[in-house]
C-alpha positions as CSV (number, residue, x, y, z in Angstrom):
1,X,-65.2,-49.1,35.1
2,X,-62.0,-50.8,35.9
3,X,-60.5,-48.2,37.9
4,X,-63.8,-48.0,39.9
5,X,-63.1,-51.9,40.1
6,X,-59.8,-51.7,41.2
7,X,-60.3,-48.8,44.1
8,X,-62.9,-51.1,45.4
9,X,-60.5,-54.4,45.4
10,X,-58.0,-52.0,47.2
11,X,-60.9,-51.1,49.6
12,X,-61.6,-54.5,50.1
13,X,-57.6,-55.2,50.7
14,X,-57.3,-52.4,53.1
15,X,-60.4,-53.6,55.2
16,X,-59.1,-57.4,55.2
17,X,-55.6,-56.5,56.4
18,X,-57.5,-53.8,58.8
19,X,-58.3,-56.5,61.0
20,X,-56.0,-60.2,60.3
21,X,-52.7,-58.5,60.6
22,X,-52.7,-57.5,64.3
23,X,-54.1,-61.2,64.9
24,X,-51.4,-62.2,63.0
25,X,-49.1,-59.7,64.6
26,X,-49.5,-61.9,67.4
27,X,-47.9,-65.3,66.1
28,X,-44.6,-63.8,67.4
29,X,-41.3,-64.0,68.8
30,X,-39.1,-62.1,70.5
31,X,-36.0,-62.0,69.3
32,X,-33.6,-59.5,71.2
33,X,-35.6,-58.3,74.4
34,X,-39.3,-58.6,75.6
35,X,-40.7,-55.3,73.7
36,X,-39.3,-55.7,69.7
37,X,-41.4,-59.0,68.3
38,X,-40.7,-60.5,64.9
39,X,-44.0,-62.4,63.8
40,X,-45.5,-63.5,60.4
41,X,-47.8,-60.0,59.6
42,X,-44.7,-58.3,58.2
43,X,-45.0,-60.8,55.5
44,X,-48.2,-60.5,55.1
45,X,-48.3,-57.3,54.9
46,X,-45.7,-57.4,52.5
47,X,-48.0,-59.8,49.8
48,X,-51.0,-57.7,50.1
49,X,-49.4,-54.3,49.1
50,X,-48.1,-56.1,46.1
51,X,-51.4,-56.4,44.8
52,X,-53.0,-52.5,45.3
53,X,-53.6,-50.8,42.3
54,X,-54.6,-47.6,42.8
55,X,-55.2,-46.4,46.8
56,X,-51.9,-44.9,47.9
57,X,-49.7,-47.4,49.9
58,X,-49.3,-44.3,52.8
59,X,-52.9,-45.1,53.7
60,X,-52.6,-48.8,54.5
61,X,-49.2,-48.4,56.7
62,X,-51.3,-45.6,58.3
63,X,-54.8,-47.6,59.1
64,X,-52.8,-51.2,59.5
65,X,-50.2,-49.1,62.2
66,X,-52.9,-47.7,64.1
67,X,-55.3,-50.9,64.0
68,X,-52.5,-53.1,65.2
69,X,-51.9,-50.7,68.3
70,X,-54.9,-50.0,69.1
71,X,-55.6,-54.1,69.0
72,X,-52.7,-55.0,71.0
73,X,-53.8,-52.3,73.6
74,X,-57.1,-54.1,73.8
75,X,-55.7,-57.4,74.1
76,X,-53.6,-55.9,77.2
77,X,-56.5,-54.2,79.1
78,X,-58.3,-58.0,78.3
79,X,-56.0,-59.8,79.9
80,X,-53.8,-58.1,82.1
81,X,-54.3,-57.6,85.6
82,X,-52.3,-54.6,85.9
83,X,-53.6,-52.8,82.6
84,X,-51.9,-49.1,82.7
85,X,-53.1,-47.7,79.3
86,X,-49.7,-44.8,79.3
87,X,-47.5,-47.6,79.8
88,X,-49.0,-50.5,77.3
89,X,-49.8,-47.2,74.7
90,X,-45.1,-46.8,75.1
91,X,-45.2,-50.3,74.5
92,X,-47.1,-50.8,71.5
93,X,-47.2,-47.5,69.6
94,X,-43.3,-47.9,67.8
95,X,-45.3,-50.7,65.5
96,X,-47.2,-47.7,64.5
97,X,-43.9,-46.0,62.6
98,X,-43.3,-49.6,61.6
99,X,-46.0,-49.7,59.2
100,X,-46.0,-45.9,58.4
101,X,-42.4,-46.2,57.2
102,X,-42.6,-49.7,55.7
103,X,-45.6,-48.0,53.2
104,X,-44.2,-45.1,52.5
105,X,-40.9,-46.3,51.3
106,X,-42.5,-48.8,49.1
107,X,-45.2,-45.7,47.6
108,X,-41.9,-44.0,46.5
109,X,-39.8,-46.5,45.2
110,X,-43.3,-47.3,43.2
111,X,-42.5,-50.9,43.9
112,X,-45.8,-52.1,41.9
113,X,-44.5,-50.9,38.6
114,X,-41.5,-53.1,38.7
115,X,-43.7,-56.5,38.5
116,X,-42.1,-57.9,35.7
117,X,-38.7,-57.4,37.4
118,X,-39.2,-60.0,40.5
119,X,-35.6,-59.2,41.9
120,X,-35.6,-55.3,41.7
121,X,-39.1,-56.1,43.8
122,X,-37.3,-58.3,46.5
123,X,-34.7,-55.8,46.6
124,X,-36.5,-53.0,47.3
125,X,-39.0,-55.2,49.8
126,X,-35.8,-56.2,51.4
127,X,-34.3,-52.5,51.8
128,X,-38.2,-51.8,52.8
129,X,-37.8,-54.1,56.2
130,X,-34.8,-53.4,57.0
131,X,-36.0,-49.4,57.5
132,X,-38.3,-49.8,58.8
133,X,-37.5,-52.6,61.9
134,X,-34.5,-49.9,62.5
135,X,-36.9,-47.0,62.9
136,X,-39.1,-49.1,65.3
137,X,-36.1,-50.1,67.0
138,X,-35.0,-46.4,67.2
139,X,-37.8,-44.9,68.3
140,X,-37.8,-48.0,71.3
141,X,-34.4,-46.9,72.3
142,X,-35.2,-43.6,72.6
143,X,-38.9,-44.3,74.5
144,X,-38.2,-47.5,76.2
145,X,-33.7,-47.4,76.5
146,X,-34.2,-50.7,74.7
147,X,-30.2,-51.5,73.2
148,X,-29.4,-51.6,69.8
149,X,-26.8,-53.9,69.2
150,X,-24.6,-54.8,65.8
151,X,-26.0,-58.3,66.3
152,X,-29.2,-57.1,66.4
153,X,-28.8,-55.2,63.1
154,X,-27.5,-57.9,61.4
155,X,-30.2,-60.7,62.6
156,X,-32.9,-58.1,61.2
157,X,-30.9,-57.8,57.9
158,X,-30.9,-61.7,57.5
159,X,-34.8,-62.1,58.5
160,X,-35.8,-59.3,56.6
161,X,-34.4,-60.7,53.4
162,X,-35.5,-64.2,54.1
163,X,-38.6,-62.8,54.9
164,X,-39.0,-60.5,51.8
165,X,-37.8,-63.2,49.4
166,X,-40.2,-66.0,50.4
167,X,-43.0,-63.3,50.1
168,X,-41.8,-62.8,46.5
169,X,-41.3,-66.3,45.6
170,X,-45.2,-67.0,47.1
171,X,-46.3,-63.8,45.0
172,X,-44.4,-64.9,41.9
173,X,-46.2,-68.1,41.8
174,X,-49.7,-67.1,42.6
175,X,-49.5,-64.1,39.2
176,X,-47.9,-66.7,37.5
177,X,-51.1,-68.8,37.9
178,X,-53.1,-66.1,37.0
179,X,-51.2,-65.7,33.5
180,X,-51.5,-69.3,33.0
181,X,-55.7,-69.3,34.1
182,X,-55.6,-66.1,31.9
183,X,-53.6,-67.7,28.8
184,X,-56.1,-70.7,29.2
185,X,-58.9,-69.0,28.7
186,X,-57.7,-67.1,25.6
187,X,-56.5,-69.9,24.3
188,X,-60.6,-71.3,24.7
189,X,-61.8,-68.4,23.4
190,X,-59.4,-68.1,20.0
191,X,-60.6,-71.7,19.1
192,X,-64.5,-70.8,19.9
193,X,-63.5,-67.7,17.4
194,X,-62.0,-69.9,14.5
195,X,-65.0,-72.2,15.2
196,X,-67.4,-69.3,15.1
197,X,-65.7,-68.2,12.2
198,X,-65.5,-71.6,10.1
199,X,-69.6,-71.6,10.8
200,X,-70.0,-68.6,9.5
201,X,-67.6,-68.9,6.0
202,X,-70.1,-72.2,5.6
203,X,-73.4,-70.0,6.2
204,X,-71.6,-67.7,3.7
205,X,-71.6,-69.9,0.9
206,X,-75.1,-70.7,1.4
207,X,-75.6,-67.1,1.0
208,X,-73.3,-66.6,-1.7
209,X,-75.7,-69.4,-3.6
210,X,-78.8,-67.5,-2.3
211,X,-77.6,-64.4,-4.0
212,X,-76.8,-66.1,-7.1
213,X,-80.6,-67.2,-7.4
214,X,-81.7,-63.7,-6.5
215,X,-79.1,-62.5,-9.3
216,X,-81.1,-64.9,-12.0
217,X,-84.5,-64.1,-10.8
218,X,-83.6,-60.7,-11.3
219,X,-82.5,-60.9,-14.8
220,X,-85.3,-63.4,-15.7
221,X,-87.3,-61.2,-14.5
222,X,-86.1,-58.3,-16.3
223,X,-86.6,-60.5,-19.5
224,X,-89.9,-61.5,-19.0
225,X,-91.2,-57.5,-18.6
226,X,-88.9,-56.6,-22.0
227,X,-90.6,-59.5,-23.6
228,X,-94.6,-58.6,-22.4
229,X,-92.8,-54.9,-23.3
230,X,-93.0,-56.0,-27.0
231,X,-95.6,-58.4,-27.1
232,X,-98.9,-57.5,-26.6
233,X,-100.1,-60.0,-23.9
234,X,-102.9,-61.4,-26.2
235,X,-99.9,-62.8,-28.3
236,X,-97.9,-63.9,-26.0
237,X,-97.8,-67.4,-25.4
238,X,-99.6,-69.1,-22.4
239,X,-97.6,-72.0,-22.0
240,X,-94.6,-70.0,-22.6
241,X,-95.2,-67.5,-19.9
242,X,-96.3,-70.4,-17.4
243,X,-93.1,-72.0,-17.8
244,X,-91.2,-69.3,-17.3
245,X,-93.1,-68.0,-14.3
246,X,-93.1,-71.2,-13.2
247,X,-89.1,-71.3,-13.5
248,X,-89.0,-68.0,-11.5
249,X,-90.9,-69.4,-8.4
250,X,-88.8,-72.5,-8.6
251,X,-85.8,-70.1,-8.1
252,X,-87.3,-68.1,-5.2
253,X,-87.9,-71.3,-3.6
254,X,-84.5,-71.9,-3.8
255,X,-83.8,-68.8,-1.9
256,X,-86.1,-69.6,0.8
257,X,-84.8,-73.0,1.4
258,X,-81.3,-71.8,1.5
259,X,-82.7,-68.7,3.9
260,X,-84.1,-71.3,6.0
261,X,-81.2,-72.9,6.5
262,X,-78.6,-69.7,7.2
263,X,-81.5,-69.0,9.6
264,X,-81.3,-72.1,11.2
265,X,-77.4,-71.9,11.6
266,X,-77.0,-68.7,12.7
267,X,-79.8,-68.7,15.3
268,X,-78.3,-72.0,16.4
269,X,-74.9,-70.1,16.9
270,X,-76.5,-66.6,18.6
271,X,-79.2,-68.2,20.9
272,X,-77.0,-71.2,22.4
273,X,-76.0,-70.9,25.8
274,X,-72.1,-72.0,25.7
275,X,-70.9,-69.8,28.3
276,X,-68.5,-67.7,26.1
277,X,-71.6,-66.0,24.7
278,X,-71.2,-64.0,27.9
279,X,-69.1,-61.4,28.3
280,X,-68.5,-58.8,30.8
281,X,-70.7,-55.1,29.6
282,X,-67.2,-53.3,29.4
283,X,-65.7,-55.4,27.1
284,X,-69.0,-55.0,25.0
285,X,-68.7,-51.7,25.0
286,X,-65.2,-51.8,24.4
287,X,-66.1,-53.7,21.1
288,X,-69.0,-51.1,20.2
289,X,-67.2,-47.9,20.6
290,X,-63.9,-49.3,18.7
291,X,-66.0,-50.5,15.5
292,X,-68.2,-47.0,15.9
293,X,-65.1,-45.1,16.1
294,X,-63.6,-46.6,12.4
295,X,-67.4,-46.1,11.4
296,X,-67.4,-42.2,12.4
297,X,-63.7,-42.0,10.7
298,X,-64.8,-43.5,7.7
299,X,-67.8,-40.7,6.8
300,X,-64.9,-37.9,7.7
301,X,-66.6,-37.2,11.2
302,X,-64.6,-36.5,14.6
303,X,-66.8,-38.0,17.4
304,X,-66.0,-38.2,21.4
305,X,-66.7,-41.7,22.9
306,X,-67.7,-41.9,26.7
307,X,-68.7,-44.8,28.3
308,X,-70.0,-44.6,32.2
309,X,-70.6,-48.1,33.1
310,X,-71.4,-49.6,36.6
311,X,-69.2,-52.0,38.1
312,X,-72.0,-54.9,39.7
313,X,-73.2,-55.7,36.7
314,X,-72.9,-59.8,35.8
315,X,-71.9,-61.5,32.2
316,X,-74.9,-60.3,29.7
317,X,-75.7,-62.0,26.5
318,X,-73.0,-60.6,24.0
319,X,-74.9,-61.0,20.4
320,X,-78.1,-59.3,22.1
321,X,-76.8,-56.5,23.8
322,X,-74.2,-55.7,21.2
323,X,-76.6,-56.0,18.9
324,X,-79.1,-53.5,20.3
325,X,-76.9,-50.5,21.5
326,X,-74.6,-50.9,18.1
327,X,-77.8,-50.4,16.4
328,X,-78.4,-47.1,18.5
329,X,-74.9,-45.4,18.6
330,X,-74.8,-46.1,14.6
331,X,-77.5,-44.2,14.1
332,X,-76.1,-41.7,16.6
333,X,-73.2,-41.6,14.5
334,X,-75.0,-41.0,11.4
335,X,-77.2,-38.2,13.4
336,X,-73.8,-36.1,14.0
337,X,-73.1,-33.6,11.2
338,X,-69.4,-33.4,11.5
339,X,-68.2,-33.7,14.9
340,X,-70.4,-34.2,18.1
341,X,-70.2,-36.3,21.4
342,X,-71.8,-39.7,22.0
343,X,-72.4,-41.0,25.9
344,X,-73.1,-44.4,26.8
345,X,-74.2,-44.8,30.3
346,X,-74.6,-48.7,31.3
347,X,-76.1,-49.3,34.8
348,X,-78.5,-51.8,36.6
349,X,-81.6,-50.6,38.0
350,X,-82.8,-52.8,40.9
351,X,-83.8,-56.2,38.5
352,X,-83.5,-54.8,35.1
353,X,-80.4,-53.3,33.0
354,X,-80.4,-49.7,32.0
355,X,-78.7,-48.8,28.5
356,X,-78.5,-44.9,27.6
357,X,-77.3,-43.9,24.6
358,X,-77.2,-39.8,24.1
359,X,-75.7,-37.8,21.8
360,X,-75.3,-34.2,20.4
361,X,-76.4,-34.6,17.1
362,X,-79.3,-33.0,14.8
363,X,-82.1,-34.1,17.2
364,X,-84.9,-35.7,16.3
365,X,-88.8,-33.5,16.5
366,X,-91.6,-33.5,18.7
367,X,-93.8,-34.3,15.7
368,X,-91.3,-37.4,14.3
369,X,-90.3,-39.3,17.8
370,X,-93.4,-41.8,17.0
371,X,-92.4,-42.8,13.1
372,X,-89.1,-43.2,13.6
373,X,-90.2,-46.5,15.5
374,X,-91.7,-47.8,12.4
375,X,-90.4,-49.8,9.8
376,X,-89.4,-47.8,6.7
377,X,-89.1,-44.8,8.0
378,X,-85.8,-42.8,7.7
379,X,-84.1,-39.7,7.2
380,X,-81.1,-41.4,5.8
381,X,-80.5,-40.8,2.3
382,X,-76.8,-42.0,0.4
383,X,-74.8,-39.8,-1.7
384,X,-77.4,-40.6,-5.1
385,X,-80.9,-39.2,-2.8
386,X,-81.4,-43.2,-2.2
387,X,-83.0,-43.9,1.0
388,X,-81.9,-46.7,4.0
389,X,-84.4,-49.4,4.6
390,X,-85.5,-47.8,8.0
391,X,-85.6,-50.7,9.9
392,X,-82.9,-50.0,12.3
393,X,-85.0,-48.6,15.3
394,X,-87.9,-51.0,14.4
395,X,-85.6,-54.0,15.1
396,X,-84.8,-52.5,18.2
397,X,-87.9,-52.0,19.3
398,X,-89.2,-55.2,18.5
399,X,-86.2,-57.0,19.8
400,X,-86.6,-55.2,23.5
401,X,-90.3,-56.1,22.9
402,X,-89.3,-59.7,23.1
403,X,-87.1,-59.5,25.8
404,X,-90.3,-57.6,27.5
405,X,-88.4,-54.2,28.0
406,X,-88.9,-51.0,26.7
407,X,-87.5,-48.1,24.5
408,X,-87.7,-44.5,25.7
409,X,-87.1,-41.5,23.6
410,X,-85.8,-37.9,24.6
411,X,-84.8,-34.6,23.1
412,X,-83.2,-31.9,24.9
413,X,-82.4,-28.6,24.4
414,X,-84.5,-27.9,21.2
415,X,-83.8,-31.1,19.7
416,X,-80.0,-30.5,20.0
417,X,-79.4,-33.6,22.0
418,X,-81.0,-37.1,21.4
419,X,-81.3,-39.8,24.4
420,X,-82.5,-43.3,24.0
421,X,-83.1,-45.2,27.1
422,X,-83.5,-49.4,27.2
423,X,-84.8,-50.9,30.2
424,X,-84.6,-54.9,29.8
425,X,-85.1,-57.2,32.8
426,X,-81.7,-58.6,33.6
427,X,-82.9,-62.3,33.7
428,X,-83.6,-61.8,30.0
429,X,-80.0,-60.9,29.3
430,X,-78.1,-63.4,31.9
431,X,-77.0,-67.2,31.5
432,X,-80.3,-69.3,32.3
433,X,-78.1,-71.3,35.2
434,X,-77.3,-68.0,37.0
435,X,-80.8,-66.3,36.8
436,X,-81.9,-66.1,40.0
């Protein structure tokens, strides 16, 4: 998903430049004689190749070169009287190899791998200018008999690295915001973390105490079945029994109240709206395939992880979404026998959010795709023949239920492969400010 996003940031780059650069090109001067111009697009040009990511550099010097010619062409036949298209193309067409040479010197020297070395950038930039202002020159000696003078070499040298090094400094301190914005909001979301974190050790000890009454019920319990064991229950003593029945429901009361309030907490912390609750679908999958992974590794299995996921998709509700498709590629996990594949395909589907989960495991038949949906039903059995509780795909079910989407099921191949499908409408899933 990121390289898709950063082809399409270069696309966007390329188109931009495509069309302000020759209207910059035109805030000029001309320095040494009426053909050779020095204006403000060089640098320009200069700060937007520092950003591209992953379209070669080549192509921009190529579309920028001809779009510049082409637009100062125009601009003649506008407004001049005596437009002659052979002579204004002689004129114009050495800013083509100006561009051309500037891009391809920077695509070899692989100037945007050397970020974190600002000088070794403006050095390179520098030698970059002054290339490719020669070759233009060149080629306008040889087309037009413009001169080329050693004052003129020298004037381009001092420009060039003027020009270069104020493009760096400008770069410099825009990425060096972008650290700082990006250090910011790490910093925001560490202390969310260690608040999330301290409200969940406190619902812990209220759990910890919950299990403690559970723990006594069960051995009252226990106690009260030996003793009705050993006394027949026309001996037993009324008032005895009462008492301690009455003991056990005070205990499971206890357990309810204390439920009530972890509840209460934790649907305080999972439903609220703070805006960190948000994330972006790839770093939720991130998260998901990394704790799957460790999960697969710890039953001895070898699993693939692919994730296809769509780039114009907006923040989705972490807890719920990670929540649902965990549930699904654990159980995928679980359906693999030793080592398999598991595909999650993320996309949005006109005004609702498509979640696919496939994998290549033991399949699931014709005659069992309606149980598994219900709670208490599994195939799952641990190492001693005890069964899971089976509500895993239940949950699911019922939790796209309430978010009024819908679970599909499909085998292929004889059962070999397993897809689940979740459709949920996207305004159930974004921030209630953005839904539109």
């Amino acid at each position: 998903m990121r390289n898709s996003a950063n082809v399409k940031n270069d696309l966007y780059i390329l188109i931009l430049m495509a069309f302000s650069l020759p209207i910059i090109s035109e805030l000029k001067f001309y320095p040494f004689h009426d053909t050779f111009r020095i204006s403000f697009s060089s640098a320009v040009f200069l700060f937007f190749l520092l950003w591209v990511k992953k379209i070669p550099l080549v192509l921009y010097g190529i579309v920028i070169g001809a779009s510049t010619v082409i637009f100062r062409i125009t601009i003649d036949f506008i407004f001049k009287s005596g437009f002659q298209f052979y002579s204004d193309f002689l004129l114009h067409f050495p800013a083509f190899f100006y561009y051309l040479v500037f891009s391809y010197l920077l695509y070899i020297t692989k100037v945007n791998s050397f970020h974190n070395n600002p000088i070794l950038i403006g050095i390179l930039a520098t030698f970059t200018d002054i290339s490719s202002s020669i070759v233009e020159l060149l080629i306008r000696f040889l087309v037009l008999k413009n001169p080329i003078s050693i004052f003129t070499l020298g004037l381009i040298c001092i420009i060039s690295t003027v020009r270069s090094f104020f493009v760096l400094g400008f770069f410099n301190i825009v990425e060096l915001n972008q650290v700082k914005d990006f250090a910011r909001r790490k910093e925001e979301k560490n202390r969310y973390m260690l608040l999330l974190i301290s409200n969940l050790y406190a619902e812990s000890l209220q759990l910890k105490n919950s299990l403690s009454y559970a723990e006594n019920i069960t051995k009252n319990c226990y106690n009260l079945y030996e003793s009705l064991q050993h006394n027949h229950l026309s001996k037993f003593d009324p008032k005895k029994l009462s008492q301690k029945l009455l003991e056990i429901a005070g205990q499971v009361h206890e357990i309810k109240k204390d439920n009530q309030r972890i509840y209460a907490g934790l649907s305080k912390m999972i439903s609220s709206e703070d805006s960190k609750d948000y994330m972006d679908i790839s770093e939720i999958a991130d998260i998901i395939v990394e704790t799957n992974k460790k999960y697969s590794l710890s039953l001895g299995k070898q699993i693939e992880f692919f994730k296809d996921i769509s780039s114009n998709i907006p923040e989705l509700h972490s807890y719920t979404v990670m929540s649902i498709i965990n549930n699904l590629v654990s159980n995928s996990v679980e359906a693999i026998e030793k080592t398999g594949i598991i595909k999650i395909s993320i996309y949005r589907k006109y005004d609702s959010m498509v979640f696919k989960i496939k994998d290549n495991g033991t399949g699931i038949p014709e005659k069992k795709r309606e149980l598994i949906f219900k709670p208490g039903y599994t195939t799952k059995y641990n190492e001693f023949g005890e069964p899971s509780t089976g509500i895993g795909l239940s949950y699911v079910k019922n939790t796209v239920a309430n978010l009024n989407g819908r679970v599909l099921l499909n085998s292929e191949g004889n059962c070999s492969e397993t897809i689940f499908t979740i459709e949920i409408p996207l305004k159930s899933l974004m921030k209630k400010e953005v839904r539109k």
